[in-house]
N, C-alpha and C positions, 0 to 999 in steps of 0.2 A: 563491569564492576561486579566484584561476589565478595560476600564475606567467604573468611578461612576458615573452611570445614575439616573437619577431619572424620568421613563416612566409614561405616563398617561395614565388611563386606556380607552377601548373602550367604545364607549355606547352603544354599545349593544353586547354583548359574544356570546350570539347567533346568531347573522348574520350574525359574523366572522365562526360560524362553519357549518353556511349552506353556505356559499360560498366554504370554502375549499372540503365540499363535491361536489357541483357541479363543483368546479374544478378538482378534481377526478376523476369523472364521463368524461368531456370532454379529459383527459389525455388519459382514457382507450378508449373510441371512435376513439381518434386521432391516437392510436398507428399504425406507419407505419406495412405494408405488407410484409411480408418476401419476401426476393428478393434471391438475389447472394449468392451461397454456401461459409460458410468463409473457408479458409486456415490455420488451426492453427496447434501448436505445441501440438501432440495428446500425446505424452510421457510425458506430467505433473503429477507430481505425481501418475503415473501408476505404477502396480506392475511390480518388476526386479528381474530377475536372475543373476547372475554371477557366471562365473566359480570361481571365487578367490577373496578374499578380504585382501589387504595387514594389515588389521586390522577394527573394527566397524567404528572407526572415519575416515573411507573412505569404506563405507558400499556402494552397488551399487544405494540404493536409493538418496544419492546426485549426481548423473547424471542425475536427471529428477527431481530436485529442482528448475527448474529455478534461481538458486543464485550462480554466478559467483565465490564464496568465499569458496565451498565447491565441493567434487571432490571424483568420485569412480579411488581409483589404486588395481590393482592385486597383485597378487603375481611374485616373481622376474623370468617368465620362459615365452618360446614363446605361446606357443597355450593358450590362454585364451578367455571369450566371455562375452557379455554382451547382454540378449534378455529381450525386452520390451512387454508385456500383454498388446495389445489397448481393450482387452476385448473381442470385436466383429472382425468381416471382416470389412475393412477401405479402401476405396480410397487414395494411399498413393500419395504425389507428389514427396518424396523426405527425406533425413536426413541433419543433420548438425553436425558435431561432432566438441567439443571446447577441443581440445587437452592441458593439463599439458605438463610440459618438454620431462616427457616419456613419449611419441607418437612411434604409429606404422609407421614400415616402409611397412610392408605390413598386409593391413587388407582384407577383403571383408563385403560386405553390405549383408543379408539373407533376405529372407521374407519367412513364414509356413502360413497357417492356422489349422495346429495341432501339432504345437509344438516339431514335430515330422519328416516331409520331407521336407526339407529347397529350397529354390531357391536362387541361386547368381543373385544378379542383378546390381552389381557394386561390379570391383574387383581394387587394387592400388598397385602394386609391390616398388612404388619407391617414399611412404609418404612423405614429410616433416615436418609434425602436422600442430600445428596451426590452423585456424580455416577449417573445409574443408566443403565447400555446395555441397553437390552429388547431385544432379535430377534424377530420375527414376520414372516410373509409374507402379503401381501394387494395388492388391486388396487381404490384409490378414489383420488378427489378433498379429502375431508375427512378430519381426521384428529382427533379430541380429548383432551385429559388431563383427564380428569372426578375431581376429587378432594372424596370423601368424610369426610375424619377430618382435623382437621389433629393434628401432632405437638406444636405449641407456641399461646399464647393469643393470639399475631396469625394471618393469614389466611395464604397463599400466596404463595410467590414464587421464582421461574425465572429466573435469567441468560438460560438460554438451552434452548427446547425445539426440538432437531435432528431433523427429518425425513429419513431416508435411503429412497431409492433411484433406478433406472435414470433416467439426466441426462433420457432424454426425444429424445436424439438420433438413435437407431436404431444403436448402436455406437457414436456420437461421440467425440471423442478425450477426455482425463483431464483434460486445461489447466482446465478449470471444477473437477473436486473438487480438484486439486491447490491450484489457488487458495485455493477454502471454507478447505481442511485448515489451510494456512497463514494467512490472519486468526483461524481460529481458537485457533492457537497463540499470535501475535500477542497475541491479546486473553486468552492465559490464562496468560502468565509467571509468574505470581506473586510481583513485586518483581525478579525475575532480570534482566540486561541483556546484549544481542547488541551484541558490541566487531568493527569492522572498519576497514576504509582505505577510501579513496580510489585509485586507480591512476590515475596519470598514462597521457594517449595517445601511443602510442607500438608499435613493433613486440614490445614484450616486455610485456604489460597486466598480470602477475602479478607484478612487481618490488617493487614496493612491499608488500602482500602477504606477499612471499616475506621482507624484510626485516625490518620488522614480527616475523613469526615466529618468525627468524634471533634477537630481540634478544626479543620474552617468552617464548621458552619454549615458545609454543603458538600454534598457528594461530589467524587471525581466523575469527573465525564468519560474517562481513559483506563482501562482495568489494564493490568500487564501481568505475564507469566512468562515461564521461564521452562524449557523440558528439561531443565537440569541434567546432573550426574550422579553417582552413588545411587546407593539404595533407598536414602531419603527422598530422593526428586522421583526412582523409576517407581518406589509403594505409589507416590500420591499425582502418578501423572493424568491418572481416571480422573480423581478430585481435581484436579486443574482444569481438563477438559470438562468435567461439568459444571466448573465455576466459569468457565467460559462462556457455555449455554448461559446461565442464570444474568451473567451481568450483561451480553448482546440482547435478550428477551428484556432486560430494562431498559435499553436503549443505549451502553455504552458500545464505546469503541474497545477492541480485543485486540491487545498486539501478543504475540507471541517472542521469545527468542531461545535461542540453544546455547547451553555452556558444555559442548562436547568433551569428550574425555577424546584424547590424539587415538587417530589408528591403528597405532601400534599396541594401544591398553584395550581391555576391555571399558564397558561401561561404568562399572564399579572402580573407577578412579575418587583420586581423591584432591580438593582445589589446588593442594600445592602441586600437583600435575598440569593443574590445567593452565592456571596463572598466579601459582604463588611462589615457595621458597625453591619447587624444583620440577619446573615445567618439562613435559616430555617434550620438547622442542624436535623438528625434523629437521634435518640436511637440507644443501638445496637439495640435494639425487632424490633423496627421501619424499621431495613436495613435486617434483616432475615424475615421478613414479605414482603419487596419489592422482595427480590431476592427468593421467595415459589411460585408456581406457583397458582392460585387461590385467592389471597388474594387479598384486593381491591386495595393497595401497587403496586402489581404487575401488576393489569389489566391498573390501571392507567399510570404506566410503559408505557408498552405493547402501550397504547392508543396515547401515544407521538412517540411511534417507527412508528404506523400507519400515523400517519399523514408529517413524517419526510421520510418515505416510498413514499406516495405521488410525493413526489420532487426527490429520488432517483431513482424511477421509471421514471420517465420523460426525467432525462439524458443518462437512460438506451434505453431509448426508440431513442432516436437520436446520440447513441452510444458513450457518453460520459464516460470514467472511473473517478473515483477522488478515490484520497489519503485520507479517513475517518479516522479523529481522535478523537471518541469521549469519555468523561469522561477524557479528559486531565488532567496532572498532578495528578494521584490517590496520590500521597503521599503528595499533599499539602494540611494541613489541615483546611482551610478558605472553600473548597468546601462543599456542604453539601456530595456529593457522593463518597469525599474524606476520605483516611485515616482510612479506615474500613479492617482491616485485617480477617485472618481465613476464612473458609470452605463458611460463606454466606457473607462474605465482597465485597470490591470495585472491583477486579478480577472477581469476581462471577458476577456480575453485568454488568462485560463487557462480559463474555461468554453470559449471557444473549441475552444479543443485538447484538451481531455474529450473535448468530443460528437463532434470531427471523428474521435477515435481510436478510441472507443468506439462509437459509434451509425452515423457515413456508414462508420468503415473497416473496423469489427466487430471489432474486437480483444478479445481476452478474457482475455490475460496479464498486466494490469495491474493492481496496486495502486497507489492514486496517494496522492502525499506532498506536501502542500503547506508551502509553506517559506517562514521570513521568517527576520530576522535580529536581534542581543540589542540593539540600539539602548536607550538609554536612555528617548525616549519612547514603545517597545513598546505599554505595557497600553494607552495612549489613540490610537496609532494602530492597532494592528494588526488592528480592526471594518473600517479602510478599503480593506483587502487580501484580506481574508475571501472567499472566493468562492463559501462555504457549505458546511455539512458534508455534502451530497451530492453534493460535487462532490470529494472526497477522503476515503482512508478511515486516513491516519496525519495529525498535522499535525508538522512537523517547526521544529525551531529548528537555526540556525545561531551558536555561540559564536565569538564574535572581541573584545564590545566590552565589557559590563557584567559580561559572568560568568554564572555558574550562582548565580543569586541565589535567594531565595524569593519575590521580585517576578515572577521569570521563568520561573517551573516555575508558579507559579497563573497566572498568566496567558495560559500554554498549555495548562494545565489546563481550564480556561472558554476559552477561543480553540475547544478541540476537540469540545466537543459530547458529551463520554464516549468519543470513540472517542481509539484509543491517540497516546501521544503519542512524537518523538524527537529526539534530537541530528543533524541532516544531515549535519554536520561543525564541524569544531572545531580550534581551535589546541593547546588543552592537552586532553587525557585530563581526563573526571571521575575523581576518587577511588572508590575502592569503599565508602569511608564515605559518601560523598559519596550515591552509586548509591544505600546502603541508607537514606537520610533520604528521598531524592528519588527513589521506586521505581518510580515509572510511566513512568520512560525506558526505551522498549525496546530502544531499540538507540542505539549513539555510534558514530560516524565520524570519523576522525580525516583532514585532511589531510595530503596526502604530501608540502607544505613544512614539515613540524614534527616530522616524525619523531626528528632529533636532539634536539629541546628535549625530546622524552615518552621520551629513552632509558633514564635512571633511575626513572620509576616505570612503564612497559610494565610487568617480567613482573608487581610485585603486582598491577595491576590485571588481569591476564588470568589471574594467579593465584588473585583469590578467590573465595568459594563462592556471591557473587550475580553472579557473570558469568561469562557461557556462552561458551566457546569452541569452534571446531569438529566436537571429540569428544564435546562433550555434545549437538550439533544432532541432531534426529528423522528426519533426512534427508526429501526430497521423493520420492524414485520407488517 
């Protein structure tokens, strides 16, 4: 969703792009010094053994998903184990295990470095579940929860068993546990929901925001920004990125998203380009030519991830994470990037921009939210959008057309694979009754053309006791 712009272009394209280089250039000069070893949850998606698995859909790799929604259980008997592969020899500080109903009543804690001759280094005769923090110090590879006794007449089972210690970097910076900390909050609300805006771009990115706040009563918990188009988004995309810093340094959440100008324009397009009266829309040829690696489609791609890289490096650099949503809405079809189904379609094109951000440009500030929109034919298209649940770790809906239905929360429900799900944005505020039917929304965004229509019910919704506004946030640093 954008309002209809009409940008004027620069005068010189050039000078706009040797600036952004030397601003690049001073990014990577500036990048601080690695300092302090972080402390993170080394059992992320590491490989697992388990003695038993009470079926696949409680396979032991949901213990080290960081997503509170999914969960390894055993089989119904006492001696079962769970050991975690950190790969190498690790400085460990410690475990955390987030116990299901069946919880042991007596486990112990192991650590090997071959897999092979075990050490107790915490033992618990007299469990209660629940969440349990053990501290211990030690230096292995392996690490296992070997439980003896269960508490209850089914067997075992873990949300989630946290391995902590040293990242492994030699000092490395914190943007890796920072991140963990936060999916793991993410994934452990408990029905609660994070309410925030959208901010238009512009030289003042906290206006909306500020508004917002002005009218419930309480700040948002949620800042949002936009890397826009035109010369209006690319003057104030420094201001956005620094109002990024300021609202994460207060302890909000930072999503980001992109309203690209199509490959074929430059940047300095205008909205009716992008999704107004006269969208530069691609062919199929045109979008299997964008998403082939080599083609000028693709390099030019690639040329915008560069420069968009720029600014995600930057936050990375001052250990910023943000929630990236980009190619919002694939199934609405006013986008040009929208609404391309099959093997080289709108999917493909967000794997694209994964791997190029993640893997060639090494970025590690991201959490990625993939986004569609409440169409009426949702549940039977949105498989063809899907770009997999490895390649995103929120899946996000966008309210404009059908509503906050019970069609539309199960089927982003099942859309997400157990991992969390959210509102991207929205015309109307959900209800807080609303929140507490429909609890696994973790967060709603509101756009900043609708702020007047949500004037009277802002402050209850940010007033009640299942939505978290910015004084109840854990803060990041």
């Amino acid at each position: 969703m954008m309002n209809h712009l009409t940008l004027p272009r620069p005068r010189s394209i050039l000078l706009a792009a040797l600036a952004a280089v030397l601003l690049s250039l001073l990014i990577l000069l500036g990048r601080p010094a690695k300092t302090e070893a972080a402390i993170v949850n080394l059992a992320y998606n590491r490989p697992v053994t388990v003695s038993s698995a009470e079926s696949s859909a409680y396979a032991g790799a949901y213990a080290v998903d960081a997503n509170g929604n999914t969960r390894w259980a055993s089989a119904y008997s006492d001696q079962q184990y769970i050991i975690v592969d950190l790969g190498s020899a690790r400085p460990l500080t410690g475990v955390k295990l987030r116990w299901e109903a069946a919880y042991a009543k007596g486990f112990q804690i192991q650590t090997s470095n071959d897999n092979s001759a075990w050490t107790t280094v915490y033992s618990n005769y007299n469990g209660v579940g629940g969440v349990n923090d053990i501290s211990f110090t030690a230096t292995a590879r392996y690490v296992k929860m070997y439980a003896f006794q269960r508490a209850t007449a089914y067997g075992y089972s873990l949300y989630e068993f946290e391995i902590y210690g040293d990242d492994g970097n030699g000092g490395g910076t914190t943007v890796g546990a920072v991140k963990q900390r936060m999916l793991s909050y993410l994934n452990n609300l408990g029905g609660k929901t994070i309410v925030g805006i959208e901010n238009k771009f512009n030289n003042t990115p906290r206006s909306d925001s500020d508004k917002v706040a002005g009218i419930a009563g309480r700040t948002p918990s949620l800042w949002g920004g936009d890397f826009g188009f035109g010369s209006l988004a690319l003057d104030n995309r420094w201001n956005m990125i620094q109002e990024a810093k300021n609202q994460f340094n207060k302890g909000a959440l930072v999503t980001l998203m992109y309203h690209p100008c199509a490959p074929t324009r430059d940047e300095y397009c205008s909205w009716d380009e992008i999704g107004g009266a006269n969208p530069a829309k691609l062919t199929s040829a045109q979008f299997t030519q964008l998403t082939t690696p080599g083609t000028a489609l693709y390099n030019s791609w690639i040329s915008r991830l560069d420069t968009i890289a720029t600014y995600l490096q930057d936050l990375e650099n001052n250990n910023v994470v943000v929630l990236f949503r980009p190619l919002h809405e694939m199934n609405q079809c006013v986008f040009w990037w929208s609404c391309h189904k099959g093997p080289n379609g709108t999917a493909k094109l967000y794997q694209i921009t994964y791997d190029y951000l993640t893997r060639t440009k090494g970025l590690e500030n991201l959490i990625w939210v993939w986004n569609v929109q409440d169409f009426s034919n949702l549940s039977t298209e949105i498989s063809a959008y899907n770009p997999g649940s490895s390649y995103f770790d929120i899946a996000s809906l966008d309210v404009y057309n059908t509503g906050y239905t019970q069609t539309n929360y199960n089927t982003m429900l099942q859309a997400s694979g157990g991992k969390p799900i959210a509102i991207g944005e929205c015309q109307f505020m959900p209800s807080a009754s609303l929140l507490a039917s429909q609890n696994k929304w973790i967060y709603a965004m509101l756009w900043p053309d609708f702020i007047e229509e949500n004037r009277s019910t802002l402050p209850g919704i940010y007033g009640a006791s299942n939505v978290l506004t910015l004084d109840e946030m854990p803060g990041w640093r």
